[in-house]
C-alpha positions in Angstrom: 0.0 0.0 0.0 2.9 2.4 1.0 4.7 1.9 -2.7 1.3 2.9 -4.2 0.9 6.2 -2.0 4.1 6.8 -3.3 3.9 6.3 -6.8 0.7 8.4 -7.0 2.6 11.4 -5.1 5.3 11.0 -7.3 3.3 11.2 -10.5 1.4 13.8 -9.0 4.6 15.6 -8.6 6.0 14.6 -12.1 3.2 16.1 -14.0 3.8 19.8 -13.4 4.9 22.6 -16.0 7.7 25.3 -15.7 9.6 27.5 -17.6 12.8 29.6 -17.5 12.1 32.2 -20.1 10.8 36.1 -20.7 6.7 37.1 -20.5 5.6 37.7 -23.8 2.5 38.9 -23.1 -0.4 39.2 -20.4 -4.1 38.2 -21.0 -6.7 39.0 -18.9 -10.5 38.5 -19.5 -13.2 40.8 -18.2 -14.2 38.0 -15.6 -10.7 38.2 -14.3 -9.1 35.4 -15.5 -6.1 35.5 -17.3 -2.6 34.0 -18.7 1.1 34.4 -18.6 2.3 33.7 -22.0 6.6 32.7 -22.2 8.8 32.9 -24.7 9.1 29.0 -25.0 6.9 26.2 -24.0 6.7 24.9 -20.7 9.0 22.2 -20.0 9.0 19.2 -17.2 5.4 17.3 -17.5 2.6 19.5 -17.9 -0.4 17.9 -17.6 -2.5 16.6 -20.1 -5.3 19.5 -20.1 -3.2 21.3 -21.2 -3.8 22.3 -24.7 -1.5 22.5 -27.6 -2.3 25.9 -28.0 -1.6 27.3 -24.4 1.9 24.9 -24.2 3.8 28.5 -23.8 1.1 29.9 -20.4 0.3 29.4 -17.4 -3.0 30.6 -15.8 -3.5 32.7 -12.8 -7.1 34.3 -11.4 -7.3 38.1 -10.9 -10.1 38.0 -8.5 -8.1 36.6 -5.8 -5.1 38.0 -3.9 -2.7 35.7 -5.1 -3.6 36.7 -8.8 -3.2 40.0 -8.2 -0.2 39.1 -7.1 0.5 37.1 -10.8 -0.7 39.6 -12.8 1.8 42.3 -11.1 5.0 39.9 -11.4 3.8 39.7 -14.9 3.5 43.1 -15.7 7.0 44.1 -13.7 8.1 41.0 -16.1 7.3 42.2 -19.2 7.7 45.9 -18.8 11.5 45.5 -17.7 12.3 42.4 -19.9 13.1 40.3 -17.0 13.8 36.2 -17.1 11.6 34.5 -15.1 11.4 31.1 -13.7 7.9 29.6 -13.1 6.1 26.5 -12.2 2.4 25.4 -12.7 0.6 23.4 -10.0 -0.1 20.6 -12.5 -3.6 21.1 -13.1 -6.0 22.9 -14.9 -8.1 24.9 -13.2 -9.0 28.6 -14.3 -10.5 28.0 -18.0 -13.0 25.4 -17.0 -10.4 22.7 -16.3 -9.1 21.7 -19.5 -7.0 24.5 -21.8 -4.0 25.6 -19.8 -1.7 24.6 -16.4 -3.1 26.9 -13.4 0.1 29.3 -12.2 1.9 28.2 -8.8 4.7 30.0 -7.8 7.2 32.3 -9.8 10.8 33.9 -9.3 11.9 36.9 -11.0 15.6 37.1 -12.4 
């Protein structure tokens, strides 16, 4: 039972997005949601909502604190041309579940 409760945490952990790269641009929709897009696609194991059209974003929700937070690391990003590393939380979440990786945590460079 243990080696099963591991090997679901460890796919768990496995399946999650990131990217060392620069913001290319910042979407937000007038119900608040938006999306960081990056210069390249997202690299270790995004999951598989992801769609092959958001394989460069992650997903962050401007109604809450912590995507207000986002969507000024974002901005700062792509106004000063920073690198930025970032990691989804390996789920879809924002657009309805499917679509693109939900934002988790970022560092600016």
């Amino acid at each position: 039972m243990f080696l099963a409760l591991m090997a679901l945490f460890t796919t768990q952990a496995s399946a999650i997005g990131a990217v060392d790269g620069k913001v290319v641009s910042v979407r937000v929709d007038g119900n608040g949601r938006g999306m960081v897009v990056f210069d390249k696609n997202l690299g270790g194991t995004p999951p598989e909502c992801v769609s092959i059209h958001y394989k460069k974003a992650l997903a962050f929700d401007a109604k809450t604190d912590g995507g207000k937070a986002v969507l000024a690391f974002a901005l700062s990003a792509k106004a000063t041309g920073s690198r930025v590393v970032a990691y989804g939380i390996g789920q879809c979440g924002i657009y309805g579940g499917s679509v693109v990786e939900t934002w988790n945590y970022g560092q600016l460079l």
